[in-house]
C-alpha positions as CSV (number, residue, x, y, z in Angstrom):
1,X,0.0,0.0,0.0
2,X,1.8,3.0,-1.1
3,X,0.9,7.0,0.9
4,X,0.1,8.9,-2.2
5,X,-3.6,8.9,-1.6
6,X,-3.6,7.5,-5.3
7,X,-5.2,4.0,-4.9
8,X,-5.5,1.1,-7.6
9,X,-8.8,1.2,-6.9
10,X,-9.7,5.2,-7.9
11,X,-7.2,4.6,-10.9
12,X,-9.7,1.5,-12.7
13,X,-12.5,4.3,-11.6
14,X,-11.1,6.8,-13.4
15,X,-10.6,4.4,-16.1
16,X,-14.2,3.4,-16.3
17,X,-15.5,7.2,-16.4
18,X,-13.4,8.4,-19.0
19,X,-13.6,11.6,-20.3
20,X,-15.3,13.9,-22.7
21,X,-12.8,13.8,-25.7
22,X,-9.7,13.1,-27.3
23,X,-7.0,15.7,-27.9
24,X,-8.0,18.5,-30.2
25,X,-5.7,20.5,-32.7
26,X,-3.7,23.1,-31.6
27,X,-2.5,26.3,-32.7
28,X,-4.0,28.9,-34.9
29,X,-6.9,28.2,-37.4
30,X,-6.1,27.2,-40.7
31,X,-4.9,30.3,-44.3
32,X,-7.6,29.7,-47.0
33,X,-6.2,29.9,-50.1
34,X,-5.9,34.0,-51.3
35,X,-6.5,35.4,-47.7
36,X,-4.8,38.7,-47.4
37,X,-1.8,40.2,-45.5
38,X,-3.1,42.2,-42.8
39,X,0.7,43.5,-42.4
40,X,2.8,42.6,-45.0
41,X,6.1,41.3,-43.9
42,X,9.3,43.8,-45.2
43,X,11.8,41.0,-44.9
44,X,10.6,38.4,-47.4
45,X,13.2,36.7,-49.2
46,X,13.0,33.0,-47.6
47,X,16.1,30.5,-49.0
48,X,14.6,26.8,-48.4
49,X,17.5,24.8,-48.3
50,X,16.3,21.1,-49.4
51,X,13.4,20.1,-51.6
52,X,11.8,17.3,-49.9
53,X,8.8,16.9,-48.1
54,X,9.7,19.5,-45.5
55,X,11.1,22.1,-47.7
56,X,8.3,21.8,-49.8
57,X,5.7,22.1,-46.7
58,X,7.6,25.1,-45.5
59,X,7.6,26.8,-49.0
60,X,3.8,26.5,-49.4
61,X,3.0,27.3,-46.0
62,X,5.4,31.0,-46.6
63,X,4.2,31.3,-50.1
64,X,0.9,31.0,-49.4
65,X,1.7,33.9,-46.4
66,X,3.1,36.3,-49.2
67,X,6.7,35.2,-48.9
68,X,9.2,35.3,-51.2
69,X,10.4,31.6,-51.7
70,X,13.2,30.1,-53.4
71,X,13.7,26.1,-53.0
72,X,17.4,24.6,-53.5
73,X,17.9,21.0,-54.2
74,X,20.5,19.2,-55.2
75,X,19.2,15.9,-57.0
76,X,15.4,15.9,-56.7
77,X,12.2,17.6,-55.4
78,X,9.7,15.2,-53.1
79,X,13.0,13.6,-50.9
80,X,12.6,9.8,-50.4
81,X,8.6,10.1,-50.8
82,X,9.2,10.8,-54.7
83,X,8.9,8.2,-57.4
84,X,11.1,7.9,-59.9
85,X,12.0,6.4,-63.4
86,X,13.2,2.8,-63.0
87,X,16.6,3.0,-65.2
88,X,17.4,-0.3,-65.4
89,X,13.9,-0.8,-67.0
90,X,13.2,-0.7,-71.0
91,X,11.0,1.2,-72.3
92,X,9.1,2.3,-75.7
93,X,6.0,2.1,-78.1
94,X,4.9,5.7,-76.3
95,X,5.1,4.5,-73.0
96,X,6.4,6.2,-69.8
97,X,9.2,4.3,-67.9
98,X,8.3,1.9,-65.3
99,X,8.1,3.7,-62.1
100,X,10.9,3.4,-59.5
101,X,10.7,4.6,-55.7
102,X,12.4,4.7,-52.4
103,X,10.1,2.5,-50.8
104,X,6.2,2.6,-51.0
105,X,4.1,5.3,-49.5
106,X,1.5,4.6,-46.9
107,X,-0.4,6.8,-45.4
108,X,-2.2,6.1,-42.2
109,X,-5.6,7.2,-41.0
110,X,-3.8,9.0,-38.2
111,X,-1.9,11.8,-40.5
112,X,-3.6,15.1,-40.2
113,X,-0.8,17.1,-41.7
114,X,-0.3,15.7,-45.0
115,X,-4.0,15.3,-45.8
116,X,-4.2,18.8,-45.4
117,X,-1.9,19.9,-47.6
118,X,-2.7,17.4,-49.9
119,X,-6.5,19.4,-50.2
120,X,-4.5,22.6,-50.8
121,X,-2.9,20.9,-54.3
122,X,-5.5,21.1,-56.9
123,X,-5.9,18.1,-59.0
124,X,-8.1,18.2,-62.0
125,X,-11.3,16.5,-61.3
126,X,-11.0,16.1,-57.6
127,X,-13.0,18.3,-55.3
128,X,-10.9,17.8,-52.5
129,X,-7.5,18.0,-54.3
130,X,-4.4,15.7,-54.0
131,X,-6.4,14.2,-50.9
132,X,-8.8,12.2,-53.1
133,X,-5.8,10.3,-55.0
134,X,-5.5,8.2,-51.5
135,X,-7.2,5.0,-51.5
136,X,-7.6,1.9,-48.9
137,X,-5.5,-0.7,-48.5
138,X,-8.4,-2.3,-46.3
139,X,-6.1,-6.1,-45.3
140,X,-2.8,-7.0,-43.9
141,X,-1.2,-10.1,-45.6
142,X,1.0,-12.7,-43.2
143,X,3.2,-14.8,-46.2
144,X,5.5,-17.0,-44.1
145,X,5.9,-21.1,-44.3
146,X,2.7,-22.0,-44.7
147,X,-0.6,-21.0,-45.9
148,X,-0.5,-16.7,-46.4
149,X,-3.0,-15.0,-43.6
150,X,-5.2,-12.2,-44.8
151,X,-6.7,-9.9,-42.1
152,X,-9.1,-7.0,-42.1
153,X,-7.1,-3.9,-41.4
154,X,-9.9,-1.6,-39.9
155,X,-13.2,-2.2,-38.3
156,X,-15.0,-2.0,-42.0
157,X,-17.4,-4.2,-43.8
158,X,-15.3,-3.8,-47.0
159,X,-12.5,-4.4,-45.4
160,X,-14.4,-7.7,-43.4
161,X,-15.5,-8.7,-46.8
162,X,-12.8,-8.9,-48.8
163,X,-10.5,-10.7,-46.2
164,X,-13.3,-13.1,-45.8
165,X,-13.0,-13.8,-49.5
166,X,-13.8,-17.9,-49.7
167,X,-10.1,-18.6,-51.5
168,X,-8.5,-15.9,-48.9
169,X,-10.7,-17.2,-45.7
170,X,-10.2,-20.4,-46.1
171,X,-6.3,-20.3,-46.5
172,X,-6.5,-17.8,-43.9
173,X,-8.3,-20.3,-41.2
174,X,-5.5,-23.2,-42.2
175,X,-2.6,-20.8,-42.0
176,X,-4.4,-19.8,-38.2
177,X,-4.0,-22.9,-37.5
178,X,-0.6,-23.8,-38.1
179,X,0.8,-20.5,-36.7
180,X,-1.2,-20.0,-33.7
181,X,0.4,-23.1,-31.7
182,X,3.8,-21.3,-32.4
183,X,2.5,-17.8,-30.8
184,X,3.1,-17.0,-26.5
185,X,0.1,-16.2,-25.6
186,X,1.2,-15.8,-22.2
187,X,3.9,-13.0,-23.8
188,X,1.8,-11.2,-25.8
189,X,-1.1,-10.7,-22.9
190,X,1.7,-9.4,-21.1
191,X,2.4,-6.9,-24.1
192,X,-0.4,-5.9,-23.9
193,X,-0.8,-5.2,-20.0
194,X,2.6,-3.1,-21.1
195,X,0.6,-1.2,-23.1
196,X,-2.3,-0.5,-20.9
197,X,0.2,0.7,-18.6
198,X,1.4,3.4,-21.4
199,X,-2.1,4.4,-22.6
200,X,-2.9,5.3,-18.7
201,X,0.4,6.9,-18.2
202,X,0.6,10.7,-18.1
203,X,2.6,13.2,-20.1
204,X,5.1,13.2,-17.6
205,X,5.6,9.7,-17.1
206,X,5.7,9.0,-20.7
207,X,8.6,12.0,-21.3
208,X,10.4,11.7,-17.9
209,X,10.1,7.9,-18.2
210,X,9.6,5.9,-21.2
211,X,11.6,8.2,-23.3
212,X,14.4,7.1,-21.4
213,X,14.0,3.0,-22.0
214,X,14.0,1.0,-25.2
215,X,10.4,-0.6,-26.2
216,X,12.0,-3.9,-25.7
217,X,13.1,-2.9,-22.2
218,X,9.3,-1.7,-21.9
219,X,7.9,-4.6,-22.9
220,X,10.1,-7.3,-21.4
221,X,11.3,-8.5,-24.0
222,X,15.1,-9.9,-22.2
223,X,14.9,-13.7,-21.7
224,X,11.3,-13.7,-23.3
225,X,10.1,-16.5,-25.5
226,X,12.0,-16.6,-28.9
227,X,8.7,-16.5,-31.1
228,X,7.5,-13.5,-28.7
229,X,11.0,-11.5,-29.6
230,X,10.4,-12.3,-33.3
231,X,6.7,-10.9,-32.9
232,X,8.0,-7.7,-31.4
233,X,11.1,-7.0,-33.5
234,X,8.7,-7.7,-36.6
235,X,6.3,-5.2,-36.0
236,X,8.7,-2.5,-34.9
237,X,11.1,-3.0,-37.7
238,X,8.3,-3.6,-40.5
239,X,5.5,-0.7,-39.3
240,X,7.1,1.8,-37.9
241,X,10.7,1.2,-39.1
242,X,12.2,1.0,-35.6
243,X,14.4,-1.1,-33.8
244,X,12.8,-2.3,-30.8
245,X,16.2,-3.0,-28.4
246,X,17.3,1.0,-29.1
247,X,13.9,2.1,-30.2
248,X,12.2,4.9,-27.4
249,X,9.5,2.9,-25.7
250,X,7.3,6.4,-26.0
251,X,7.9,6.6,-29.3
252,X,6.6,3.0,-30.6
253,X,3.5,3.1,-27.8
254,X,2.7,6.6,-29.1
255,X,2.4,5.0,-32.2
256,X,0.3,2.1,-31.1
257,X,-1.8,4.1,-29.5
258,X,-2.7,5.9,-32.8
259,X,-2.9,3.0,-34.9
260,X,-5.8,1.9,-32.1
261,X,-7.7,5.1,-32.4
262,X,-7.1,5.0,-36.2
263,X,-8.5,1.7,-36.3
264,X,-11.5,2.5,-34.0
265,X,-11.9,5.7,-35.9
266,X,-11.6,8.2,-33.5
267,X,-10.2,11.1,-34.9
268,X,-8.9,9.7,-38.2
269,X,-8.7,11.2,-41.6
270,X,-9.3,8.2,-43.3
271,X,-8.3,4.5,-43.2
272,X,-5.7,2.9,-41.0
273,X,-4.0,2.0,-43.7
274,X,-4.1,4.4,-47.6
275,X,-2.0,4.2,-50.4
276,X,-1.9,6.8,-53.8
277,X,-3.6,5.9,-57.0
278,X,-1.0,6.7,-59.1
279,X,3.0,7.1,-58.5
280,X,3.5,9.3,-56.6
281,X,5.2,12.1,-58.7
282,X,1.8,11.5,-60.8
283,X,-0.7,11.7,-58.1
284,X,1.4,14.4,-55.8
285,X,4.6,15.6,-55.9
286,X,4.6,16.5,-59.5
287,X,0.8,18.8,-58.7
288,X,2.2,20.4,-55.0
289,X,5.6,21.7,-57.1
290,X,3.1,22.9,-59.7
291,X,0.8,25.1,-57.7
292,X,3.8,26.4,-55.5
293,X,5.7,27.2,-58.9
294,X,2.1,29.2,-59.6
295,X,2.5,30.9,-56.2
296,X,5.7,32.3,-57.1
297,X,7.9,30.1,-55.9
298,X,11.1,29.1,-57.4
299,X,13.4,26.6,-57.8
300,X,17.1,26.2,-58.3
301,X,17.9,22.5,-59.0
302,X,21.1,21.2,-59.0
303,X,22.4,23.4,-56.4
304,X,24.3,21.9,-53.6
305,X,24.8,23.5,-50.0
306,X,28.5,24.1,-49.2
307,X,28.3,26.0,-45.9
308,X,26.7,28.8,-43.7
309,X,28.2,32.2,-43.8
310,X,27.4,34.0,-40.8
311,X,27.8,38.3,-39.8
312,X,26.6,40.1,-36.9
313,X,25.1,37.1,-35.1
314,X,22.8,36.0,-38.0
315,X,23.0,33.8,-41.0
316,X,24.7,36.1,-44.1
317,X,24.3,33.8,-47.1
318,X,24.7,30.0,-47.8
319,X,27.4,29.1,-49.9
320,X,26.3,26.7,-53.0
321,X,27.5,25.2,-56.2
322,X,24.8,25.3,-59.1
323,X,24.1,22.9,-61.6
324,X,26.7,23.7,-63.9
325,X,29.3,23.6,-60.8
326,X,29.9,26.9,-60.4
327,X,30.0,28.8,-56.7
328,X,27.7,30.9,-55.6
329,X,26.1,32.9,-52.6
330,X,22.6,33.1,-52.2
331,X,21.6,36.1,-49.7
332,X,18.5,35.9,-47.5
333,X,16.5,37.6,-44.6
334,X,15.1,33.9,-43.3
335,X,17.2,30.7,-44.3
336,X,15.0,27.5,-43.5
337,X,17.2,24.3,-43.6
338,X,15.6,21.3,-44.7
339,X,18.3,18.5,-45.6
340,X,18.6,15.4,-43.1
341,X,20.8,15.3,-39.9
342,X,23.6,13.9,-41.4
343,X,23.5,17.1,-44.1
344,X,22.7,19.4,-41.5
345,X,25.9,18.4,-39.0
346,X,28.7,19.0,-41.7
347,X,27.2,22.9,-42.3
348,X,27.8,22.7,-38.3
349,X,30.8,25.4,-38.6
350,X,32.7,26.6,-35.5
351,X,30.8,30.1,-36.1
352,X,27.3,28.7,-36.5
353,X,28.1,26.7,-33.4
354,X,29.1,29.7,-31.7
355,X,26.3,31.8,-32.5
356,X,23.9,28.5,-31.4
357,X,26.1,25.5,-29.1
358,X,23.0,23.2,-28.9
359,X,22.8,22.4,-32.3
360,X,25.9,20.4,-31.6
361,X,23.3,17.8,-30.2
362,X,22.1,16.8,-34.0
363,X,25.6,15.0,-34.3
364,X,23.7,12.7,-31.7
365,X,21.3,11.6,-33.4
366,X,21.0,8.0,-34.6
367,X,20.1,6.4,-38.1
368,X,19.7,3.3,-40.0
369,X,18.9,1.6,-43.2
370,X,15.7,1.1,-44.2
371,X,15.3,1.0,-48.4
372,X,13.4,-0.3,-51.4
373,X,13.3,-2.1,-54.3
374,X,10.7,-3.0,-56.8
375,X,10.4,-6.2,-58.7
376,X,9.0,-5.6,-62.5
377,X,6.1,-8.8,-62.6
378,X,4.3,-10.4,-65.9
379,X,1.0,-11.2,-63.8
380,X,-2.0,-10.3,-63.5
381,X,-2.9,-12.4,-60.4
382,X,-3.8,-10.6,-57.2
383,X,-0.7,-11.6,-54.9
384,X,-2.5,-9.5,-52.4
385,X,-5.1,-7.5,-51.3
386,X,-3.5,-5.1,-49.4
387,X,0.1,-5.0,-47.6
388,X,2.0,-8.1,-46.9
389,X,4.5,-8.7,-44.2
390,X,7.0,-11.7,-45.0
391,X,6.8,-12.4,-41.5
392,X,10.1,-14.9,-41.5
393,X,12.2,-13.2,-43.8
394,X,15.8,-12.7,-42.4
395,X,15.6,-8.8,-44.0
396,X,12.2,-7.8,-42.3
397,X,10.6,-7.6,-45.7
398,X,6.9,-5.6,-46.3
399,X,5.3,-4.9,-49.9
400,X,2.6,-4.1,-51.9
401,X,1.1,-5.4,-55.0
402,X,0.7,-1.3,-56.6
403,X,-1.2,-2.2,-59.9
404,X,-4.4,-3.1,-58.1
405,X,-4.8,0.2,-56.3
406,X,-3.4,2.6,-59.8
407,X,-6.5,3.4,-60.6
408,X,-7.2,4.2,-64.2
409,X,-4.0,2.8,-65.3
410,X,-2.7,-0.6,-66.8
411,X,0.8,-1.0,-66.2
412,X,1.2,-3.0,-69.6
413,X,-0.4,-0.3,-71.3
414,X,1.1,2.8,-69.9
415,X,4.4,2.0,-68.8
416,X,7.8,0.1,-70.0
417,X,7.5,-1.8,-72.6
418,X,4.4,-3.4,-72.5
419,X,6.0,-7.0,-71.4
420,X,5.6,-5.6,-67.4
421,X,1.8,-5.9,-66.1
422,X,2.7,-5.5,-62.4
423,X,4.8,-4.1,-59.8
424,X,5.9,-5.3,-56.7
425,X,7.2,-2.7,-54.1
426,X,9.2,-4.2,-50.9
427,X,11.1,-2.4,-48.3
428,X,14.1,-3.8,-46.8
429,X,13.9,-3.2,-43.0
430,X,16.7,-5.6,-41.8
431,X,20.2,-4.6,-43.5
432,X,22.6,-6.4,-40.7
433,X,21.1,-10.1,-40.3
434,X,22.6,-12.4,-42.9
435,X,20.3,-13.5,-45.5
436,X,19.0,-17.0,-46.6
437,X,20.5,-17.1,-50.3
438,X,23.5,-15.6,-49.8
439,X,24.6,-15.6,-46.3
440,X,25.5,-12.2,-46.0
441,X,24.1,-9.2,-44.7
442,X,22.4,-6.6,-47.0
443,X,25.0,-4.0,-46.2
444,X,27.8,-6.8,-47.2
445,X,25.8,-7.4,-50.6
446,X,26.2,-5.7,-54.3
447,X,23.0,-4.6,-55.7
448,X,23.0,-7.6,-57.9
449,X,23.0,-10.0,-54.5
450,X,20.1,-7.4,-53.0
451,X,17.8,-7.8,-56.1
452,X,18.5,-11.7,-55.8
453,X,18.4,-12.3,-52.2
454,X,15.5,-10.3,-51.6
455,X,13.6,-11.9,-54.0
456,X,14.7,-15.4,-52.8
457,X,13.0,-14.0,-49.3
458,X,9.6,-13.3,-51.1
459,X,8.9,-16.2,-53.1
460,X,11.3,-18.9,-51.0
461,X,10.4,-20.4,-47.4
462,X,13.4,-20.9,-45.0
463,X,12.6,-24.5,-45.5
464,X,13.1,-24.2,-49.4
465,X,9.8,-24.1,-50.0
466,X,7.8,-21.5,-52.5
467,X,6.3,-19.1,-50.3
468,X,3.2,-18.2,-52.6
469,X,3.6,-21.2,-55.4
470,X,0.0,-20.7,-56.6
471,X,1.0,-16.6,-57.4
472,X,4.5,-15.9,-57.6
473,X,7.5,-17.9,-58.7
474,X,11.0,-17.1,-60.5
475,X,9.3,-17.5,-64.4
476,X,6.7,-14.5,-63.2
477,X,10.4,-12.0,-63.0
478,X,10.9,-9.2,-65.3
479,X,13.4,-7.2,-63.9
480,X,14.4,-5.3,-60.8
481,X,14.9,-1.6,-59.6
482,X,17.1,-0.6,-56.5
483,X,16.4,2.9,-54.9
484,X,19.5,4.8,-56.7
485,X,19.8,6.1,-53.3
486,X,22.5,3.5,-52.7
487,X,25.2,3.2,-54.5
488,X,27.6,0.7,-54.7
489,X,31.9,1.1,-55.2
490,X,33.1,-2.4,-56.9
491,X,36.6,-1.3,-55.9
492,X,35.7,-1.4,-52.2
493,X,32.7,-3.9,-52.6
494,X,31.1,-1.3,-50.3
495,X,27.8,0.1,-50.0
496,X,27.0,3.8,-49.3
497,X,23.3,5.5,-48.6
498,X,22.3,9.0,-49.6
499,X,18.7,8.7,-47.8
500,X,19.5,6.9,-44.1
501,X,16.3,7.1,-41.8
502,X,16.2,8.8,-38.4
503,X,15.9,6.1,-35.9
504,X,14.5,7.5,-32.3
505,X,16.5,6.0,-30.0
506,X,15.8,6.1,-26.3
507,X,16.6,9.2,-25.0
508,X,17.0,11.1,-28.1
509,X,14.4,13.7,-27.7
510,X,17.1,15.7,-25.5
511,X,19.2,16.0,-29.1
512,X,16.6,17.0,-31.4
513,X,15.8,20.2,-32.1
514,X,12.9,23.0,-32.2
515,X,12.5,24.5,-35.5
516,X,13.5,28.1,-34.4
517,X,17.4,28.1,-33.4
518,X,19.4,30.6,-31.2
519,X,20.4,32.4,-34.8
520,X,17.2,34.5,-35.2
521,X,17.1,34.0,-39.1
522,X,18.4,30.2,-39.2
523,X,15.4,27.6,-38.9
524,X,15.0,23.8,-39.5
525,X,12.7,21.9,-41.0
526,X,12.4,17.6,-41.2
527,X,11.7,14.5,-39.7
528,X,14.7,14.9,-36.8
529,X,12.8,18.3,-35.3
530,X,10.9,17.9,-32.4
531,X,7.2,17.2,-33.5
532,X,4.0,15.4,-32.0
533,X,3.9,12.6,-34.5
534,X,7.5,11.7,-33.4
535,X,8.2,9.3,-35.9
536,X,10.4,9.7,-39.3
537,X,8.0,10.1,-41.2
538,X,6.1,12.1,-44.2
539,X,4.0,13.4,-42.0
540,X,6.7,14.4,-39.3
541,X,8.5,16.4,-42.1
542,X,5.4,18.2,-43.0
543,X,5.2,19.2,-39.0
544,X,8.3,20.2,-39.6
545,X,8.2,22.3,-42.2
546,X,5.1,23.7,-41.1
547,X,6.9,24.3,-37.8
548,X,9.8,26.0,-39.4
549,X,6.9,28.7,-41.6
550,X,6.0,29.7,-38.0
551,X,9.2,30.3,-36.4
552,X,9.4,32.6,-39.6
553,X,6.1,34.3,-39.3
554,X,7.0,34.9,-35.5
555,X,10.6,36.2,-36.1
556,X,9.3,38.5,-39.3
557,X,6.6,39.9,-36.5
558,X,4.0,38.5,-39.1
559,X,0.1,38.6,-38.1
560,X,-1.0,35.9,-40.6
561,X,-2.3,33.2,-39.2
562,X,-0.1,29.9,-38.5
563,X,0.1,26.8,-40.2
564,X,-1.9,24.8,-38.2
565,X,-0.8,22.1,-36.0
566,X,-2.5,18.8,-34.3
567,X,-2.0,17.0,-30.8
568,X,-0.9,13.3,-30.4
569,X,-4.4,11.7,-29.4
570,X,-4.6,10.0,-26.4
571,X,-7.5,7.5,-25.6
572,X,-10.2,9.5,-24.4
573,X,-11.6,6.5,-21.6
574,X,-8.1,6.8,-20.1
575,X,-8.1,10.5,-19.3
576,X,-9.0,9.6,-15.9
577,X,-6.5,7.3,-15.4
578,X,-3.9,9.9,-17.1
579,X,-5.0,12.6,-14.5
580,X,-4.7,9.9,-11.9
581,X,-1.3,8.9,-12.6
582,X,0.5,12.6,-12.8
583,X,-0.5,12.9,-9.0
584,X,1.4,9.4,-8.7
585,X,4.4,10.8,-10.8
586,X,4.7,14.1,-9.3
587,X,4.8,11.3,-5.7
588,X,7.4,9.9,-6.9
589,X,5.4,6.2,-7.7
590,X,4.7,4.5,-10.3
591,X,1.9,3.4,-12.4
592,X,-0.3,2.2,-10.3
593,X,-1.1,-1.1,-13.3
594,X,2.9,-0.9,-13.4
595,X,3.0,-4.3,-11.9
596,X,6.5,-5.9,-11.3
């Protein structure tokens, strides 16, 4: 019995009551398109260093404010969301090329920034913009050694309906019942006793505590059951790109907890799970840089960012070489930085420092591999209905079949040269455990042994066996595309990778930054900034950027309204509970369900 006056008992009360609502936005209301300066700012000139999704976010929010906006990139605009045209790939008879990407998009339910920029694009035809070229990827899709397992992926009769397909249900039902003897139950109640814990855990707790552990620490995960590890690492390494033994506990439960509400729809903008119509140059990036180039903006491609000048404690110019390699300065009143940490730490001069010592801290932060490649298919066949995890491979592999959801296109018809009639898209989330084919790790591999290993993991069992015989076997193989993001020195047999992804460790809050800096015209923008998704994601970048267009309005003494900004949702049945347990923090106890 603990003193606090904080019993178990009022904490499962407070539990049961509840409370009226789950968090609400924040921040100021959102800029129709063509809403007038009140004030006009006098120091306009905004230099967006970087061209992905933040830059671009911070360039429409500014442009849209009257700003004067100039993007800089060095190889493309869109960052690793872009698609791209798959070089190795013929092509001909009027086609396009086959379409290349980083890795696959997917948009959950829980975004609320990038849906509303999307509505700000205009798209011809769609009364809601860019936002209406997302559709539903309504299943999940378990391939491992022995019969594939479709599930409903939201609380949906479409979704219900087309997992309970009679050739998808009943393979579904047999594959239950081979895997389920293998799962520990015992475990996985316990996860999710973990994660009650979290969801009734206050803001306090879940900064001054759970930042500071790794989710597997969290979830006692040391000397756990083998398939219980697998079932943890898999979901943090395949959904939300995370490793679970460095990964912040608060970050993967904050995630959870949205995928819950998403999937209950509370608060949602749309499916738990949402993919683009088109690729996604077609169906967004290539109409966003459209209507910001008709706002005025501009962009310099091919420039790349040398260093930071600085002059009476402010940023002077940055120092860049164009496309044809020649140097330049580009003078500004408000520079907003939007390149990756590991671009951002080499601009780190001893006079930027020493205008601003705390962005030392970026040099801190952690990241890892996480990349895709897309295998060019001569089927028609539905492999899947929506995502698949390949639950055993050694890589952590996920994919998506992408011709099923391109609405209005035929692959065959459109793209390549006309041999191609799907594509599928799989991220490699695993780049240090040896593979099946080849015994090395994916990081030890050319692109040649990627392309092949990888595909060994999708259509080859660890047993030998072919994974999905019925739908996908070598003879189905067109060709391959590996995100040009890595590149490959024959000399060294080494790998290199110009797009790493920002892994939050535990602790790493303390290292990342606000947007605004101590240098009153210098301000970031991406993933790494502090934000409430707190994820590496799309959607943290456009926080970010849209972060980084209000430090600017505030610095500029602007009186436009801000780019508007949403809370992380909590579950609105634990609010009691959440109220309950900051008296217990602020006592110095613990979660009262925090049972040893």
């Amino acid at each position: 019995m603990d003193n606090s006056g904080v019993s178990r008992r009022a904490v499962l009360r407070g539990m049961a009551m509840g409370s009226a609502a789950v968090a609400g936005t924040a921040a100021a209301g959102h800029l129709g398109l063509g809403q007038a300066w009140a004030t006009p700012p006098t120091d306009r000139r905004v230099a967006v260093l970087g061209g992905g999704i933040a830059g671009l976010t911070a360039a429409h929010e500014l442009a849209e404010r009257g700003y004067e906006v100039t993007v800089y990139e060095r190889r493309a605009l869109g960052g690793k969301a872009r698609s791209m045209d798959a070089t190795t790939m013929p092509f001909g008879g009027g086609r396009k090329p086959l379409p290349g990407e980083h890795g696959f998009r997917f948009f959950p339910g829980f975004y609320q920034a990038v849906p509303d920029t999307m509505r700000r694009i205009p798209f011809r035809g769609n009364p809601n913009g860019v936002r209406d070229n997302l559709v539903p990827a309504l299943t999940a899709t378990g391939a491992y050694n022995g019969p594939e397992i479709t599930a409903p992926f939201a609380l949906d009769f479409n979704a219900i309906g087309l997992a309970a397909h009679p050739e998808r249900l009943v393979k579904s039902l047999l594959g239950g019942l081979i895997y389920a003897p293998r799962l520990p139950y015992l475990d996985l109640l316990g996860l999710a006793q973990r994660l009650l814990v979290y969801f009734t855990s206050c803001d306090e707790r879940r900064f001054g505590q759970y930042e500071y552990q790794t989710f597997a620490h969290f979830a006692r995960a040391e000397n756990a059951h083998p398939n219980y590890l697998w079932v943890i690492s898999t979901v943090t390494r395949t959904l939300v790109a995370a490793k679970e033994n460095i990964a912040s506990a608060r970050t993967i439960c904050n995630m959870a907890e949205a995928f819950l509400l998403n999937i209950i729809n509370r608060g949602s903008q749309g499916y738990p799970d949402m993919v683009l119509n088109a690729p996604t140059n077609e169906a967004w990036i290539d109409p966003w840089v459209a209507h910001l180039r008709g706002m005025g903006v501009r962009f310099e491609m091919g420039s790349t960012l040398r260093s930071l000048t600085t002059a009476d404690g402010r940023i002077a110019s940055a120092r860049m070489t164009d496309a044809s390699g020649r140097p330049t300065e580009v003078p500004a009143d408000w520079f907003v930085l939007a390149v990756p940490p590991e671009k951002v730490v080499p601009l780190l001069a001893p006079d930027v420092l020493n205008l601003d010592p705390s962005l030392e801290r970026i040099s801190k932060l952690f990241s890892d591999w996480m990349t895709g490649i897309q295998f060019y298919l001569d089927i028609n066949e539905s492999i899947a209905p929506g995502h698949i995890g390949f639950i055993e491979s050694p890589w952590r592999l996920t994919g998506i079949q992408q011709g099923q959801f391109w609405h209005g296109r035929n692959i065959a018809r459109d793209y390549g040269d006309g041999t191609v009639r799907d594509i599928l898209s799989v991220d490699i989330s695993e780049w240090n455990t040896p593979g099946s084919l080849t015994g090395k790790t994916a990081k030890q591999c050319s692109p040649e042994e990627i392309a092949r290993e990888t595909w060994h993991q999708v259509v080859t069992t660890q047993s030998g066996r072919l994974l999905l015989p019925d739908k996908l076997t070598d003879a189905n193989l067109k060709g391959w595309f590996l995100d040009p993001g890595i590149g490959w020195n024959p000399q060294t047999r080494a790998l290199t990778n110009e797009d790493p992804l920002l892994i939050n460790t535990a602790g790493s809050w303390d290292n990342r930054p606000n947007a605004g800096t101590g240098i009153p015209n210098l301000f970031l923008a991406g993933d790494y900034c502090r934000s409430q998704i707190d994820l590496a994601t799309m959607e943290s970048a456009n926080e970010g950027g849209r972060n980084a267009a209000n430090a600017v309005l505030d610095a500029s003494g602007s009186n436009a309204s801000r780019a508007r900004l949403w809370q992380h949702s909590t579950i609105a049945e634990f609010d009691g509970a959440r109220q309950l347990d900051r008296d217990r923090w602020r006592a110095g106890l613990p979660n009262v369900l925090d049972i040893p």
